[in-house]
C-alpha atoms as an extended CHARMM CRD file, in Angstrom:
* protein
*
        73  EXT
         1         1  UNK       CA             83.7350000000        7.9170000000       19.9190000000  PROA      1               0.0000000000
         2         2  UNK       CA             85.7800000000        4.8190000000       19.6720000000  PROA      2               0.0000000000
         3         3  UNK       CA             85.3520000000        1.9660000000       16.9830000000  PROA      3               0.0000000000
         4         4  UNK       CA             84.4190000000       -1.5440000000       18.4960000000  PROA      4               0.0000000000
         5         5  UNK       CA             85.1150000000       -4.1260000000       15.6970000000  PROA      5               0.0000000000
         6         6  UNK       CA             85.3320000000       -7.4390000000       14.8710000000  PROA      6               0.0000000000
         7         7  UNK       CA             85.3760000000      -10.5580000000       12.4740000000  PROA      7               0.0000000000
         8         8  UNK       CA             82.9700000000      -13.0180000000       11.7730000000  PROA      8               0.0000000000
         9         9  UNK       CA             83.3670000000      -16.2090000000        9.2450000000  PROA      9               0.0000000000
        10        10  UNK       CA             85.5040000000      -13.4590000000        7.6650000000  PROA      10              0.0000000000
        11        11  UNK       CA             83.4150000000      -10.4220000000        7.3200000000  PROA      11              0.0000000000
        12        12  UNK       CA             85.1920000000       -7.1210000000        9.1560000000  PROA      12              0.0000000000
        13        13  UNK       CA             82.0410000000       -5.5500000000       11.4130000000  PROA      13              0.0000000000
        14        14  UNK       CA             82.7860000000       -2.4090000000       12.7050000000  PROA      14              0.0000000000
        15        15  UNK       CA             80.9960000000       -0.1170000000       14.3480000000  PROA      15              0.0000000000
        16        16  UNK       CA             81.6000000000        3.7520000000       16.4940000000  PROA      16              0.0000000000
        17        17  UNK       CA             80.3370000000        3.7120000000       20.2930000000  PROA      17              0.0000000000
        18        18  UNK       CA             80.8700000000        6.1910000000       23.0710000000  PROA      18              0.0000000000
        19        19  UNK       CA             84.0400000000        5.4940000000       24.6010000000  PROA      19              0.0000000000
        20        20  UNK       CA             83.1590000000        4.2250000000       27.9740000000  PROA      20              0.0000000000
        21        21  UNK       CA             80.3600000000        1.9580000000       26.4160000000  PROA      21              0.0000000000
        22        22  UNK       CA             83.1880000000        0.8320000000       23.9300000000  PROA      22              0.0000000000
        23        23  UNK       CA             85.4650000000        0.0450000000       26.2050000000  PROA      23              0.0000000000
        24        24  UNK       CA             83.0750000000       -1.8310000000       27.7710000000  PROA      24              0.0000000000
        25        25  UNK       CA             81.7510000000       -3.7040000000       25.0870000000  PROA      25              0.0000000000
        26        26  UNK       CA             85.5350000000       -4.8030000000       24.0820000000  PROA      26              0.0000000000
        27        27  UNK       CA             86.1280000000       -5.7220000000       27.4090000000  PROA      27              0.0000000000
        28        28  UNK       CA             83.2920000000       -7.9310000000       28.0030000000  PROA      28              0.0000000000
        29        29  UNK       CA             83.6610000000       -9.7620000000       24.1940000000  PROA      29              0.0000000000
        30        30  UNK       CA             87.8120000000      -10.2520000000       25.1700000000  PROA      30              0.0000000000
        31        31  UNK       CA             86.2020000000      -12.0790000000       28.4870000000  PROA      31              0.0000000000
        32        32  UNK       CA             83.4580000000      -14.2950000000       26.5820000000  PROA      32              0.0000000000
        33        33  UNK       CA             86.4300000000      -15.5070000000       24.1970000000  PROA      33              0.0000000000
        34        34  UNK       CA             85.4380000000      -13.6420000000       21.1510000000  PROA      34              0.0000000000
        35        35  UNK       CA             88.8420000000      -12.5430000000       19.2300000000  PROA      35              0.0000000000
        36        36  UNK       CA             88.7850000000       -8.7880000000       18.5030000000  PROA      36              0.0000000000
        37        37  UNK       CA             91.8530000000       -8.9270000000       15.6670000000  PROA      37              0.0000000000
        38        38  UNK       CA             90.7330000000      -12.9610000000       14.4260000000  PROA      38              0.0000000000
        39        39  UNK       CA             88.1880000000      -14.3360000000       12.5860000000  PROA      39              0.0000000000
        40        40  UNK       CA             85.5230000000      -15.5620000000       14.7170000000  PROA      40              0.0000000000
        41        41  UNK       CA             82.5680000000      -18.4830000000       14.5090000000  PROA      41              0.0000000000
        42        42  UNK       CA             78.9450000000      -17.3620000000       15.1190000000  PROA      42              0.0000000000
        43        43  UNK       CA             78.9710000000      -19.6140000000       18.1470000000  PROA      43              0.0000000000
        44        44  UNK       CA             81.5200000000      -17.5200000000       20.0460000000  PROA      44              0.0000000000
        45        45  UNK       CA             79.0850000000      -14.3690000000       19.5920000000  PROA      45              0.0000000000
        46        46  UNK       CA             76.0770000000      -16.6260000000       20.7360000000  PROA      46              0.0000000000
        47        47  UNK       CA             77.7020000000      -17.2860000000       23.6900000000  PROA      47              0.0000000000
        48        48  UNK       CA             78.6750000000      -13.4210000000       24.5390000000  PROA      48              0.0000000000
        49        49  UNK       CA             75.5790000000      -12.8090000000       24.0740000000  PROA      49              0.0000000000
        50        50  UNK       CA             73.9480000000      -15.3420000000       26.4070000000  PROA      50              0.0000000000
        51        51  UNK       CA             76.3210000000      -14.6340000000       29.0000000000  PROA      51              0.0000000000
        52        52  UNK       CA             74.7530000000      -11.2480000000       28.5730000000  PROA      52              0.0000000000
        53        53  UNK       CA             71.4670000000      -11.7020000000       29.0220000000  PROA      53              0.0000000000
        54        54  UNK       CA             72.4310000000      -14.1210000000       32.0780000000  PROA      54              0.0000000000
        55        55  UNK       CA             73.9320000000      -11.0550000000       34.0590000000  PROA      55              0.0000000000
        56        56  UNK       CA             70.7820000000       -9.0340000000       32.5760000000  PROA      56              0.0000000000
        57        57  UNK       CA             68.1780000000      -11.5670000000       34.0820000000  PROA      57              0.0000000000
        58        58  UNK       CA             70.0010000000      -11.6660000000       37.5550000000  PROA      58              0.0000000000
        59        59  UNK       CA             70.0270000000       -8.0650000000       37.4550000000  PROA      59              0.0000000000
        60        60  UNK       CA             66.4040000000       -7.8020000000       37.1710000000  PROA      60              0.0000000000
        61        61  UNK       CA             65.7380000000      -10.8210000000       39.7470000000  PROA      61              0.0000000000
        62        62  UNK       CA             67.9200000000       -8.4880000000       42.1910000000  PROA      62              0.0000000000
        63        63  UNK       CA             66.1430000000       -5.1880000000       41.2450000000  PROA      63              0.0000000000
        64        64  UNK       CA             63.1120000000       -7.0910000000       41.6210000000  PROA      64              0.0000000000
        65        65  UNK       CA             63.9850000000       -7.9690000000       45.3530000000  PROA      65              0.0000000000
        66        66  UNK       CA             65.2060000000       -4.6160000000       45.7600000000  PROA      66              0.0000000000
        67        67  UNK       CA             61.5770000000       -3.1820000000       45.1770000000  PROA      67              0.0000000000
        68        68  UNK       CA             59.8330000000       -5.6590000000       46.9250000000  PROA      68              0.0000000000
        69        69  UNK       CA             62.3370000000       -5.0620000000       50.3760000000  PROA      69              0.0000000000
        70        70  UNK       CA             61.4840000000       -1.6660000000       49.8200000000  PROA      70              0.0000000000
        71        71  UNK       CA             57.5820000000       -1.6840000000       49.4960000000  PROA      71              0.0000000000
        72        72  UNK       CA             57.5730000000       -3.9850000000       53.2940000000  PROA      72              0.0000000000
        73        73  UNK       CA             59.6410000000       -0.8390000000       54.6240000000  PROA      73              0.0000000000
């Protein structure tokens, strides 16, 4: 278990995940801007979490197409 943490309008959030989903989860806030080790603005986790559910959305769309290729086999 790792500890994912980080700051918002200067309350400390921390919180233990699995590693791997950790690691993720750090690595995918560090690439949406959000500041691990600063004090963040709520609109910097709005927009991790938007980009999120962007990716999630086109990852249904293609799962989607996925089923449908597969039921005209």
């Amino acid at each position: 278990m790792k500890d994912v943490g980080l700051t918002v309008c200067g309350k400390r959030y921390e919180i233990k995940l699995e590693d791997a989903f950790a690691d993720f989860v750090n690595r995918d806030l560090k690439e949406a801007g959000v500041e691990l080790n600063k004090d963040n603005t709520p609109d910097k986790l709005l927009k991790a979490y938007l980009r999120l559910a962007k990716q999630a959305t086109s990852y249904e769309d293609e799962i989607e197409l996925l089923i449908e290729t597969l039921d005209n086999l």
